[in-house]
N, C-alpha and C positions, 0 to 999 in steps of 0.2 A: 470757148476753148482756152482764152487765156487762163481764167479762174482754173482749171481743169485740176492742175496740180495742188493748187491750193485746198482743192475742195476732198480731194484724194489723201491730204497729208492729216485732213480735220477729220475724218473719216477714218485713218488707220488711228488715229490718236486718242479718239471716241472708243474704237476699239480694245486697245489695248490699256487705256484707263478704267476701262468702263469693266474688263477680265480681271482685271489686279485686283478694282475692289471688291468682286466678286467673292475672289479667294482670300478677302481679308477678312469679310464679312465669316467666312467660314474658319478662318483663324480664331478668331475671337470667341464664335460657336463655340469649339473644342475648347480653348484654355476655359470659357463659362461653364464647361462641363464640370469641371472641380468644385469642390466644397468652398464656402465663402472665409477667406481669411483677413482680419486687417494690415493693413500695410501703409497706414496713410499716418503715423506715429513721425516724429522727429525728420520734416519735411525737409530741415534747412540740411540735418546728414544724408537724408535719400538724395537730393540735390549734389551734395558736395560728390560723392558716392558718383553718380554719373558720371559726373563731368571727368573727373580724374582716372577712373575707371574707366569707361565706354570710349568718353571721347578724348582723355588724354593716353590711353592706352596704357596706365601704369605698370599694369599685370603683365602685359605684353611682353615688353620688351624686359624682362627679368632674364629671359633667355637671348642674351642680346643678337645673333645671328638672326634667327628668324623672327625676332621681335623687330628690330630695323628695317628688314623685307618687308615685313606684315604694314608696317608704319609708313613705309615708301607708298605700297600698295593702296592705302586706305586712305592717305592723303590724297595722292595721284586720283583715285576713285571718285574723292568728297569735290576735290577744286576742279578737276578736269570736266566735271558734268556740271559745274557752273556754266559750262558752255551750254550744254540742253537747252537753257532758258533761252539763248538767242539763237537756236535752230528753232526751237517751238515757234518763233516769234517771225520769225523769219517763212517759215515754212505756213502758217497762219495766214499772214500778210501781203508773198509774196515780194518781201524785201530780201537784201544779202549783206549779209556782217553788218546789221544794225544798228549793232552796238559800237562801231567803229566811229559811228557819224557822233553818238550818244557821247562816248568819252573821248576823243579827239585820237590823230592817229596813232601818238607817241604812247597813252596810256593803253588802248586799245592792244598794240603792240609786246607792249612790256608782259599784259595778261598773256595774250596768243603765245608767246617766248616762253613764260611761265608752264603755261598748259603744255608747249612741245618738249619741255625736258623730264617734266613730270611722267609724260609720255614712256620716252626712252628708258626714260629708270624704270617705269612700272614694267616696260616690256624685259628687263633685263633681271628684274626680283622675280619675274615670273619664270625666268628660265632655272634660274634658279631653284624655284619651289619645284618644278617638274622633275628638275633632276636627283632632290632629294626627295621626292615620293617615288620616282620611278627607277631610279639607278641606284643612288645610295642606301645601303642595309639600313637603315634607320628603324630599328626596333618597332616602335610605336607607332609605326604603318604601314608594319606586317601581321597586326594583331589577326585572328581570325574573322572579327568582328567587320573591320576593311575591307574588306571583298568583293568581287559584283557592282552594284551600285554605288556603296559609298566611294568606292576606291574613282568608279567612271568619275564618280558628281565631282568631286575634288579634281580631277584632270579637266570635265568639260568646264567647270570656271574659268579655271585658266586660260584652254584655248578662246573662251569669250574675252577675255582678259587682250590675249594677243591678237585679237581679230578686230576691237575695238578701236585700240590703242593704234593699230597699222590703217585702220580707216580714216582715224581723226588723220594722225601725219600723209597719207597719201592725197585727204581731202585738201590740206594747206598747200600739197606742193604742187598740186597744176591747179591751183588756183591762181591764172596769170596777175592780175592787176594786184593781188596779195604777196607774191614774190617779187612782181618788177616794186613795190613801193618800200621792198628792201627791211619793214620793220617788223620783230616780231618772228619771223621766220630761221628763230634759231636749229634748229634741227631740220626742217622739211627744205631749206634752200640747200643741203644735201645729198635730198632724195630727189629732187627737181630735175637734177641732170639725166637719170634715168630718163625723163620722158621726152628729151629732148628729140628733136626730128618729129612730133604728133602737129599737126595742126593745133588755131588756138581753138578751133571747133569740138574735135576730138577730147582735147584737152579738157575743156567746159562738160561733155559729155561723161568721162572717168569721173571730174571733179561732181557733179551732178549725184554720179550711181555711188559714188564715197558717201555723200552728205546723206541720200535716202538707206543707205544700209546700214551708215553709222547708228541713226537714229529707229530705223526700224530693230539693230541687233539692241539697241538700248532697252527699247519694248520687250522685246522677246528677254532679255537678259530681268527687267521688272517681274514678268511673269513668269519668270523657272525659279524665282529666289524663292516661291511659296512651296518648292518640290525638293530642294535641293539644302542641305546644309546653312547654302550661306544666306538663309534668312535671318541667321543673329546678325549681319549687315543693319538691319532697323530693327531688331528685340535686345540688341545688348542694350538700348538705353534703358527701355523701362525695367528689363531683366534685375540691371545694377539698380535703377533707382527702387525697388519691391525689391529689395535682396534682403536677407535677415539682418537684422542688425543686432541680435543677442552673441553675448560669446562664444565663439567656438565650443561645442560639448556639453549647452545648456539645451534638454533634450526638453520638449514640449511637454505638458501633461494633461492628460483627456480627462476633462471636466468630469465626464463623468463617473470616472475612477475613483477622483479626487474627492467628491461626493462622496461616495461610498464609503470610503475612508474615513472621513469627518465623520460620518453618524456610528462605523464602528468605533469612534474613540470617543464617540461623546454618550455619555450612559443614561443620559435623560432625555434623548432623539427618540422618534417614533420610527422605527424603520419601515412604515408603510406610508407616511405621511409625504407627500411630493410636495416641494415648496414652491410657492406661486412664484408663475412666470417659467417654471422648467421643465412645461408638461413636453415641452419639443425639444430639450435641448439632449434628451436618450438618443448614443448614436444608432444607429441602424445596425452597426458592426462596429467593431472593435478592429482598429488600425485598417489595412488597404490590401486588397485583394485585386484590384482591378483598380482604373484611371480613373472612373467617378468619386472614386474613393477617395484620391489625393486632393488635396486646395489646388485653384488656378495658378498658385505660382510656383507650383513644383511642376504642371501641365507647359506653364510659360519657359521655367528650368529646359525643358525637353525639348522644346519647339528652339532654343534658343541653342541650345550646346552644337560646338564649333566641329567637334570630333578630331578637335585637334589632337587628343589622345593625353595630355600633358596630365589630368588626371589618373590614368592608369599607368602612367609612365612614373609617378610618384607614391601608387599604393603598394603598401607593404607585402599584403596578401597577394596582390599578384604577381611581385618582382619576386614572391619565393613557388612560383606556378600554381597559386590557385587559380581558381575556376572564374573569379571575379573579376569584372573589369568595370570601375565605374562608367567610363566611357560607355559602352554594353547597355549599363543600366538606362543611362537616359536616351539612346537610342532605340530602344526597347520600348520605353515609355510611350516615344513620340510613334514610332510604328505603330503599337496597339491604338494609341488617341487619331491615328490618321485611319485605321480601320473602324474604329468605332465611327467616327467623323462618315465615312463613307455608308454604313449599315444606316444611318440617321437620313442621309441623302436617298438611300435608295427606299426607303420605307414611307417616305413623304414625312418626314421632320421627327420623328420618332425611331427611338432605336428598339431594335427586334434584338431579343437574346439569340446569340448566338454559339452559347455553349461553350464560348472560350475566355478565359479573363487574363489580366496585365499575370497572374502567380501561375505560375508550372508551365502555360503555351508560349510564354515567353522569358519569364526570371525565371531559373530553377531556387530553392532553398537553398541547395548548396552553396549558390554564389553568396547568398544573402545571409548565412553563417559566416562566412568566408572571413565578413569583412569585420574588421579591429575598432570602429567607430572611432580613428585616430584624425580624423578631419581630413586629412594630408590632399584627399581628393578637394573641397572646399577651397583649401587656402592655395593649389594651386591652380585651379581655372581663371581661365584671364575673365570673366565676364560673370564670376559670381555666384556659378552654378550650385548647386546642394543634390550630389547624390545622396548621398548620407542619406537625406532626411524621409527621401523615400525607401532606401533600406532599412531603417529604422520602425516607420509605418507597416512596411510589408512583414519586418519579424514582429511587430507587436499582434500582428492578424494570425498568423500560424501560433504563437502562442495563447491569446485571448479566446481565439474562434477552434480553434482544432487542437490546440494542446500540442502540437507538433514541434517542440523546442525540442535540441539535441539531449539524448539520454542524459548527456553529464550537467546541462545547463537545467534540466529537471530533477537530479538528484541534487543539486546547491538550492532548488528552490524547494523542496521539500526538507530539506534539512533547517532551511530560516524558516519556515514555515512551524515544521516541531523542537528545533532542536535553538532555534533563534539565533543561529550563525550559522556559516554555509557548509562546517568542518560538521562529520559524521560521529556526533557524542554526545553526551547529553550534559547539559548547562552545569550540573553540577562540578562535571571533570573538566570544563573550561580554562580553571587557573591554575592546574594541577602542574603546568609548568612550571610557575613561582616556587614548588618543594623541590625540583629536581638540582642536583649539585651541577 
C-alpha cells in the first residue's frame, strides 16, 4: 500500500504520455500528407530565424500591450513547468521537494520565489486577455470566423491557465514545513493565512489534492493542445525555423510550366521528347484544390496559426470589407486536413473520397480574388505563417484547371496572349501616344 501512490502516479503518466504521442504521431500523418518541399537550405538563418522569432518572441511584442502579456505568459509557461520535472520525480519515487535537498535551501528557495511571482503575473495577464476577448470591442475577435469553438478554445486556455497557476500557489501555501522554513514563499506566505485554523493533517491532505491536480490538469492541458489552437505552443519552432526565406512577393514556379515554356522558346526542342529523369516530375494538377495538394509546410502554417487574427487585422482587402480573411484561410486549411486526418483513421489508414475538397466546401473564390498579394498578412504574423502562399496555389488551380479566373483577369490574359500587352489594341497602335500633342 505504501507503493500505492506511486504506482498510480506512473500509471496516469504512462497514460497521458503515451495519448500525447498518440496524437503527435497523427500530427505528423497530416502535415506528411502535403507534397514534399525542401527547407533544409541556409541552416545557420533557419536557426537564427527560431531563436529570435519563436523563442525570442520578436514579432510578438511589435504590438507592445499584448506582446508583454503574451511574453509574461510564455515565460511564466516555459519556467514555471521546470517545476514538472521535480513533481515527476517526486511522484515516481515517492520523495517531496527533491530538488530542495539537490540544490540547498537558499537556491532551491530563490527558484520556488521565482516560479510564485511568475505565477501571479501569469494569473494577472490572463485576466487581462479575458477581458479583452470577452468585454472589450476589440475588432479582431469579433470576426465571424471567432465563433463557437474558437472563441470557447481561447477562453478554455485561460481558465487552464488560472486553474494551474492557483494550484501551484495553493500547493506552496499549506505546505507547512515549506512556509515555516520561511524561504522561497514569496507570494503563497499570503495565501497561507487563509488556511489558518485547518489542522497540519488537513493541511497535508489540500496540499496532497493541489499537487495531484496540478499535475494531472498539466496532462490533460498536454493533451488538448493537439485540439485546440495553442498547439503553435511546440510548432512555432519548427514553423519559424521551415519558414520561407525568399523575399517577400517572389512567387514559386511550377517546373512544369517552366518546362513548357523553355521548349516553346527554343526552336530546335522536340516537343514530344520527355527529358530523362522527368518522367514523374508532371504534376497531377495544376496548383491546389484540396490539402494533398499543398507541401507540408503550408499544412504545418495551418496546424501552427495562433488565430490571433493580426493577419486579418492588417489585410487591406478585408479592412475595406471584403470577404477575406487570411486568418479564415488557414483555419480552414487546418479544419479540412483535421477531416481528411479523420476519414484516414476511419477507413483503416487510407483516405475514402469524400466528395468534398479544401476549394468551394471550405475557401470560396471570392475570398481568394479578394486578395492583393501585398504580403501584409506574411509580415505581420508573429510565427511566420504564409497565407498567401496558399492563396496563390488555390488561384493558380481555378485558372490552370477550370479556367475560372475573373472575366477581367481573362480579358488582360487574352489580350497578352494576342495583342502582347494586357491594353485591348493591336501592337501596332502601341506607341501611337508618342504623336499625340
Amino acid at each position: 500500500m505504501y507503493y500505492l501512490p506511486n504506482i498510480l502516479f506512473a500509471i496516469t503518466l504512462i497514460i497521458g504520455i503515451g495519448f500525447f504521442a498518440n496524437n503527435v504521431c497523427k500530427l505528423f500523418r497530416n502535415i506528411k500528407l502535403g507534397k514534399d518541399v525542401n527547407r533544409t537550405d541556409k541552416k545557420s538563418e533557419r536557426l537564427k530565424n527560431m531563436l529570435i522569432i519563436a523563442f525570442g518572441q520578436s514579432k510578438m511584442v511589435k504590438r507592445p500591450l499584448s506582446g508583454f502579456l503574451h511574453l509574461i505568459v510564455y515565460v511564466g509557461f516555459v519556467i514555471i513547468n521546470i517545476e514538472v520535472l521535480e513533481i515527476i520525480i517526486d511522484g515516481l519515487f515517492g520523495t517531496h521537494r527533491i530538488f530542495q535537498g539537490i540544490f540547498g535551501i537558499n537556491i532551491y528557495g530563490f527558484l520556488i520565489g521565482t516560479f510564485e511571482v511568475l505565477a501571479l503575473l501569469v494569473l494577472l495577464a490572463v485576466i487581462v486577455f479575458w477581458t479583452r476577448r470577452n468585454v472589450s470591442k476589440i475588432k479582431r475577435f469579433l470576426s465571424a470566423e471567432i465563433k463557437g469553438w474558437p472563441k470557447n478554445d481561447a477562453n478554455y486556455i485561460l481558465y487552464f491557465e488560472v486553474v494551474l497557476m492557483t494550484l501551484f500557489l495553493t500547493m506552496n501555501a499549506t505546505d507547512v514545513p515549506f512556509q515555516e522554513a520561511g524561504v522561497g514563499n514569496v507570494i503563497s506566505q499570503f495565501l497561507s493565512p487563509i488556511f489558518d485554523g485547518f489542522s497540519r493533517e488537513t493541511l497535508h491532505i489540500i496540499e496532497r489534492s493541489a499537487w495531484w491536480f496540478h499535475i494531472l490538469g498539466i496532462l490533460v492541458f498536454l493533451n488538448y493542445l493537439y485540439f485546440s489552437k495553442h498547439l503553435h505552443i511546440l510548432l512555432a519552432f519548427p514553423n519559424t525555423y521551415f519558414a520561407n526565406l525568399n523575399p517577400k512577393g517572389q512567387f514559386t514556379n511550377l517546373e512544369a510550366v517552366t518546362r513548357e515554356v523553355k521548349l516553346m522558346m527554343d526552336p530546335a526542342a522536340d516537343p514530344y521528347a520527355t527529358p530523362a529523369g522527368d518522367e514523374n516530375q508532371i504534376p497531377e494538377k495544376f496548383g491546389a484544390s484540396d490539402v494533398s495538394d499543398l507541401s507540408w509546410v503550408q499544412l504545418l502554417n495551418a496546424y501552427t496559426c495562433t488565430e490571433c487574427g493580426r493577419c486579418s487585422s492588417a489585410c487591406p482587402a478585408n479592412l475595406t470589407g471584403k470577404k477575406l480573411s487570411p486568418r479564415k484561410i488557414m483555419m480552414d486549411t487546418r479544419d479540412r486536413l483535421e477531416e481528411v486526418g479523420k476519414n484516414i483513421d476511419a477507413n483503416g489508414g487510407v483516405f475514402k473520397d469524400d466528395g468534398k475538397q479544401l476549394l468551394n466546401d471550405y475557401i470560396t473564390p471570392e475570398e481568394l480574388w479578394a486578395c492583393t498579394s501585398c504580403n501584409a498578412c506574411v509580415e505581420e504574423c508573429p510565427v511566420n505563417i504564409d497565407p498567401l502562399s496558399i492563396i496563390i496555389d488555390m488561384r493558380r488551380y481555378l485558372v490552370m484547371e477550370q479556367s475560372a479566373a475573373p472575366k477581367e483577369l481573362n480579358m488582360m490574359m487574352t489580350n497578352i496572349e494576342n495583342n502582347g500587352a494586357p491594353w485591348q489594341y493591336s501592337q501596332q497602335d502601341r506607341l501611337n501616344w508618342v504623336n499625340e500633342d
